[in-house]
PATOR-771152 format. One record per residue: y, z negated, x negated of N, C-alpha, C, CB in turn; residue in three letters. Coordinates in Angstrom, 2 decimals, m for minus. Glycine has a CB too. Layout:
+---------+---------+---------+---------+---------+---------+---------+---------+---------+---------+---------+---------+-------+
|     n.y |     n.z |     n.x |    ca.y |    ca.z |    ca.x |     c.y |     c.z |     c.x |    cb.y |    cb.z |    cb.x | marmi |
+---------+---------+---------+---------+---------+---------+---------+---------+---------+---------+---------+---------+-------+
|       Y |       Z |       X |       Y |       Z |       X |       Y |       Z |       X |       Y |       Z |       X |   ALA |
...
+---------+---------+---------+---------+---------+---------+---------+---------+---------+---------+---------+---------+-------+
//
This chain:
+---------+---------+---------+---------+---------+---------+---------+---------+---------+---------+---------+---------+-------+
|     n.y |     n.z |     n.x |    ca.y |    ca.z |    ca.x |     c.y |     c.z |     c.x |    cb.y |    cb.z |    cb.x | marmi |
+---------+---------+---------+---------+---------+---------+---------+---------+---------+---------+---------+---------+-------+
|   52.75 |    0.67 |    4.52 |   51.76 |   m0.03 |    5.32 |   50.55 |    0.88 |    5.53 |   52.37 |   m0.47 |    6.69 |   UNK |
|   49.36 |    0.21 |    4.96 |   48.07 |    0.95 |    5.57 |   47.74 |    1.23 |    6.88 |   47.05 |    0.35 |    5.29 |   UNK |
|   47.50 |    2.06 |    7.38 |   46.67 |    2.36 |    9.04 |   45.85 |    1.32 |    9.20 |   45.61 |    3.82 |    9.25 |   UNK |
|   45.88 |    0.99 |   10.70 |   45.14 |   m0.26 |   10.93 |   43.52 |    0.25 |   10.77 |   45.53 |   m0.97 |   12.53 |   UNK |
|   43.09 |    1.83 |   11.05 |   41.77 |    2.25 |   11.03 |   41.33 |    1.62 |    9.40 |   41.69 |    4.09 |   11.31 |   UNK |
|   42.22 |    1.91 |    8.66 |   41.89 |    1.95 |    6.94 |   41.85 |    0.37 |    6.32 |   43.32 |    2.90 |    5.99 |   UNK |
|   42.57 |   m0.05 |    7.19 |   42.28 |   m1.46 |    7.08 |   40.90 |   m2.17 |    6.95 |   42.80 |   m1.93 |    8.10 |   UNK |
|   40.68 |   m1.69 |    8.61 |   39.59 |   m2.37 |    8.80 |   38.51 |   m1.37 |    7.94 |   39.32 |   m2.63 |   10.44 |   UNK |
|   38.21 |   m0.82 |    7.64 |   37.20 |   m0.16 |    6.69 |   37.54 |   m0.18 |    5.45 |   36.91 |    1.14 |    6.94 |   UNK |
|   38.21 |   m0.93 |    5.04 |   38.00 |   m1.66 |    3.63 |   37.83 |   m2.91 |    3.90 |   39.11 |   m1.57 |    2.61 |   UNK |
|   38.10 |   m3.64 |    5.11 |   37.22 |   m5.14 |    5.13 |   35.76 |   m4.43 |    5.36 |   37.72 |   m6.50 |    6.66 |   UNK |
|   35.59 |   m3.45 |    6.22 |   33.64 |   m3.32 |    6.64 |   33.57 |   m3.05 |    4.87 |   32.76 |   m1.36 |    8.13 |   UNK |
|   33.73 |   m2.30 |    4.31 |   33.07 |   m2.00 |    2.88 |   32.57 |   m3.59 |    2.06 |   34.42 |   m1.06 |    1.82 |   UNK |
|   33.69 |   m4.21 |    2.47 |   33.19 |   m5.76 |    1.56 |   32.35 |   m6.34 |    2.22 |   34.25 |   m6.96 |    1.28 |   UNK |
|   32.73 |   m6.36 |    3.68 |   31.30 |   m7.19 |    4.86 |   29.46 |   m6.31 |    4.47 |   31.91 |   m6.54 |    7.39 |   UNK |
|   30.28 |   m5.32 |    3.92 |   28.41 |   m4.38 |    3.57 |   28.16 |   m4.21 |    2.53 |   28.02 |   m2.85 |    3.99 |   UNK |
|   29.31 |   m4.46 |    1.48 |   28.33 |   m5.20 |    0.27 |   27.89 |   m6.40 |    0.19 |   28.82 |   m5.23 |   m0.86 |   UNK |
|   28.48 |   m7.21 |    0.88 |   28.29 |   m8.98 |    0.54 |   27.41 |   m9.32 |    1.91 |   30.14 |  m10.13 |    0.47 |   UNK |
|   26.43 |   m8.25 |    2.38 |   25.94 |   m8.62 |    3.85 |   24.97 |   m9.86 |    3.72 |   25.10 |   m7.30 |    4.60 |   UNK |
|   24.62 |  m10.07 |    2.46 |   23.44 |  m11.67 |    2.60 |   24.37 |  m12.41 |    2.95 |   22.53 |  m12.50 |    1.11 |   UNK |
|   25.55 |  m12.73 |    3.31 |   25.99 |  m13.86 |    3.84 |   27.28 |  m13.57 |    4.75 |   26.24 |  m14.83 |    2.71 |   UNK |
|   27.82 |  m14.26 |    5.65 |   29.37 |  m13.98 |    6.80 |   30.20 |  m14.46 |    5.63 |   29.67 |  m15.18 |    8.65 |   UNK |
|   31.26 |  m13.81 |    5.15 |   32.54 |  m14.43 |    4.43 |   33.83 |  m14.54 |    5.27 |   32.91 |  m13.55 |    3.18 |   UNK |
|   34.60 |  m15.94 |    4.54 |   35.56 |  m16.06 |    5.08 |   37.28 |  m15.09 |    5.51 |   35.52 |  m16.96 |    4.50 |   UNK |
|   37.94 |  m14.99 |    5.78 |   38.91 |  m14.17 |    6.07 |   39.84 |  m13.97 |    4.27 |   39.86 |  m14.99 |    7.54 |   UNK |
|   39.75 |  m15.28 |    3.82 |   40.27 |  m15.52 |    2.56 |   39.18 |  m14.95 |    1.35 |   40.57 |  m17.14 |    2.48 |   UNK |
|   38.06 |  m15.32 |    1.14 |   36.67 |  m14.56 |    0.36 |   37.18 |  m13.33 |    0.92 |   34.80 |  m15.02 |    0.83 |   UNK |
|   37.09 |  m12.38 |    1.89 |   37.41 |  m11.25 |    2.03 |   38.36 |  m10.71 |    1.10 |   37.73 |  m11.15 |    3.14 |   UNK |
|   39.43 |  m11.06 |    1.65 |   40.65 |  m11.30 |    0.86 |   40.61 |  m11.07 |   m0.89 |   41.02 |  m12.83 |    1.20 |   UNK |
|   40.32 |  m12.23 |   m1.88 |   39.50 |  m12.06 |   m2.90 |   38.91 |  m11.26 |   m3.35 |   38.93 |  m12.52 |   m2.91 |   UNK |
|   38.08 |  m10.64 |   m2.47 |   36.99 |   m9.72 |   m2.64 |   37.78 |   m8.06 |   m3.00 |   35.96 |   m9.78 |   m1.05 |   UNK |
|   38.83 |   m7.84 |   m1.80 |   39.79 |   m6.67 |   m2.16 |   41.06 |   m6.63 |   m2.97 |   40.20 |   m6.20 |   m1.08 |   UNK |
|   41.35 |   m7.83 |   m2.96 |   42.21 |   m7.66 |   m4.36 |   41.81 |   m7.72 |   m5.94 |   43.12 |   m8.65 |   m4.31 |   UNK |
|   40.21 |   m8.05 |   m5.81 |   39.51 |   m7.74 |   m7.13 |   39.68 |   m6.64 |   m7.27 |   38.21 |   m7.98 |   m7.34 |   UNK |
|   38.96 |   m5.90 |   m6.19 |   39.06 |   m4.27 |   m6.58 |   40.52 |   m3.69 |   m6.43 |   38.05 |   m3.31 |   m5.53 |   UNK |
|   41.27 |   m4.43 |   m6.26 |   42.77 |   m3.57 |   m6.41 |   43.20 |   m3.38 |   m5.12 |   42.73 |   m2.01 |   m7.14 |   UNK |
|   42.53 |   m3.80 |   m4.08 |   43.34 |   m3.25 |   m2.72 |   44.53 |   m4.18 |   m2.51 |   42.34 |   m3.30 |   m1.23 |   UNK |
|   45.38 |   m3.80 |   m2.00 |   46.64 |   m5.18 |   m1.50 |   46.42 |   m5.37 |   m0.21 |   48.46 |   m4.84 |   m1.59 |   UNK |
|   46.60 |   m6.54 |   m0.07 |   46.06 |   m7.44 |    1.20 |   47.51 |   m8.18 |    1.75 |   44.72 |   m8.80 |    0.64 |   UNK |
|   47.54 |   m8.11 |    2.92 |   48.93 |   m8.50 |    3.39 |   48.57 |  m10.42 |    3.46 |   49.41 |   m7.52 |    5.27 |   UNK |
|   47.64 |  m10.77 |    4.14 |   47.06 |  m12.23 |    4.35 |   45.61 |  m12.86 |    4.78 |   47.82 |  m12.69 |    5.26 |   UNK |
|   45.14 |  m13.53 |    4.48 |   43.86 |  m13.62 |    5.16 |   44.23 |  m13.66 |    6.79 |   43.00 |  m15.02 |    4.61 |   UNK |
|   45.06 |  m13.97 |    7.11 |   45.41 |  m14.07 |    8.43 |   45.58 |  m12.79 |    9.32 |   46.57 |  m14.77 |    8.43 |   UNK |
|   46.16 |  m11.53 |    8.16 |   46.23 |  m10.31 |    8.77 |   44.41 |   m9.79 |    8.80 |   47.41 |   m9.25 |    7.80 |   UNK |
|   43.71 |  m10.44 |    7.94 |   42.30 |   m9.68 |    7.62 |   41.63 |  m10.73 |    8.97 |   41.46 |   m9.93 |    5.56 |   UNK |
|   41.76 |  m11.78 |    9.35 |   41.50 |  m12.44 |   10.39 |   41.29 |  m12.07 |   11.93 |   42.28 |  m13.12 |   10.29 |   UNK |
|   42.70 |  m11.43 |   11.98 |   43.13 |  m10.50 |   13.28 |   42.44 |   m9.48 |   13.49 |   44.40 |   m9.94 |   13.27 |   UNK |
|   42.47 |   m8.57 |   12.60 |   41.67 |   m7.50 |   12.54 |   40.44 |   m7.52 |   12.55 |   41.87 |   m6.93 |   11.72 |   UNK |
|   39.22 |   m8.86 |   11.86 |   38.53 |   m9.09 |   12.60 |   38.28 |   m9.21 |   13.91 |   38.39 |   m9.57 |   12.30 |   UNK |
|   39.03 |  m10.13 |   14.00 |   38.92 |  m10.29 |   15.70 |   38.95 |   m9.82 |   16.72 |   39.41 |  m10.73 |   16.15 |   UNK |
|   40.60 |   m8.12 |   16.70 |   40.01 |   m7.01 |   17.01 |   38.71 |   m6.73 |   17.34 |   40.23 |   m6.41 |   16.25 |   UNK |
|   38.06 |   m6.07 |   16.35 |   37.07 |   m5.56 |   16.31 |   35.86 |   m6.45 |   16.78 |   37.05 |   m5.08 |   15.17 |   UNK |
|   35.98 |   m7.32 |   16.52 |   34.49 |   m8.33 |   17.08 |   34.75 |   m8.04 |   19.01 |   34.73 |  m10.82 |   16.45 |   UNK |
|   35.86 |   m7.80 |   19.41 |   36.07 |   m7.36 |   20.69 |   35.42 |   m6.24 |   21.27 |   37.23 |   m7.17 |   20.80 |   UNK |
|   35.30 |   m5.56 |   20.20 |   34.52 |   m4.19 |   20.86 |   32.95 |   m4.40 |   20.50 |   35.15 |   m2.52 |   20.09 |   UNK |
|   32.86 |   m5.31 |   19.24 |   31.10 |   m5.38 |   18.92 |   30.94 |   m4.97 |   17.43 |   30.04 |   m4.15 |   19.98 |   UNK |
|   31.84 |   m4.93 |   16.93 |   31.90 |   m4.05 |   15.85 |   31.48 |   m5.29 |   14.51 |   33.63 |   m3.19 |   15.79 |   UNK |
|   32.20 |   m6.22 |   14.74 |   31.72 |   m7.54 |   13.78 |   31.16 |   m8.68 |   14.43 |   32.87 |   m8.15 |   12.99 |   UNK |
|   30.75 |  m10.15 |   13.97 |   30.45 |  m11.47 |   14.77 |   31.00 |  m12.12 |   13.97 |   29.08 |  m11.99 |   15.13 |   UNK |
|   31.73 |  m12.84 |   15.03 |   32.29 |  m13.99 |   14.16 |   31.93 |  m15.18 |   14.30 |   33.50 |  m14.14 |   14.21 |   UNK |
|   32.09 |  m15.75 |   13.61 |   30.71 |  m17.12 |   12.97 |   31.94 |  m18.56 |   13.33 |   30.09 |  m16.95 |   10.26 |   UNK |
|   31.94 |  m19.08 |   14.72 |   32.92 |  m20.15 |   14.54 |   32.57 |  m21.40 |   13.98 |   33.45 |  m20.45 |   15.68 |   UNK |
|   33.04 |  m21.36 |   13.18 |   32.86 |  m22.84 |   11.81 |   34.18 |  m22.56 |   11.04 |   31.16 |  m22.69 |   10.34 |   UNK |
|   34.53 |  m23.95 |   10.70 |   35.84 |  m24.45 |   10.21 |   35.49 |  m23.78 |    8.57 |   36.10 |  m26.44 |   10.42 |   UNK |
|   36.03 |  m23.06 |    8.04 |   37.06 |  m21.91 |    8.07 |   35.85 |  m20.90 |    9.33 |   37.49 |  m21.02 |    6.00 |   UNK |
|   36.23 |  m19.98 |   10.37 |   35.60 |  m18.74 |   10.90 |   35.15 |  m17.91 |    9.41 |   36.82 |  m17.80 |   11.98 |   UNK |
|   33.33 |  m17.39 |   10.00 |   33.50 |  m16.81 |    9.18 |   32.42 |  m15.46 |    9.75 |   33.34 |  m17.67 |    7.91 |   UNK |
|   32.55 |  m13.96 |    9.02 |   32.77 |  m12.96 |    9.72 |   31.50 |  m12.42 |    9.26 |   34.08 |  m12.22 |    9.56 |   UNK |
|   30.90 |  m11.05 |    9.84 |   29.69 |  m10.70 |    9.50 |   30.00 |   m9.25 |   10.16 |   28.41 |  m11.69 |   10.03 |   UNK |
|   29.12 |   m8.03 |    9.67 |   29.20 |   m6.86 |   10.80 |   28.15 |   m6.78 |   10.67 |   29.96 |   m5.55 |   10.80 |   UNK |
|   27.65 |   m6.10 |   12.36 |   26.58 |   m5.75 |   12.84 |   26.09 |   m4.46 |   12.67 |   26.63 |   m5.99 |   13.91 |   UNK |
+---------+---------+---------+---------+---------+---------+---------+---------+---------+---------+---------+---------+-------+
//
């Protein structure tokens, strides 16, 4: 199991390449198993957003799918 720190900084790496637009928890998803990362679920990449949008760290965009952005 990855550290939850390492986690979330391989979702920020995809949220700051793909910053012209908020992607979904699943596009995230996609996005790191292109490059080879293993991803437990969009649902685990979801949470961990959400985490973090708690402290300020991301925004999350509520629209049917949520979709995520960092600041």
């Amino acid at each position: 199991m990855v550290p939850r720190s390492e986690e979330f900084e391989r979702i920020r790496t995809v949220l700051e390449e793909r910053a012209d637009e908020p992607l979904t928890a699943r596009e995230i998803g996609e996005h790191l198993s292109e490059s080879g990362d293993d991803v437990e679920s969009a649902h685990r990449i979801a949470t961990i957003l959400g985490q973090h949008a708690r402290t300020g760290d991301v925004d999350v965009i509520e629209s049917k799918p949520y979709r995520y952005r960092i600041r």
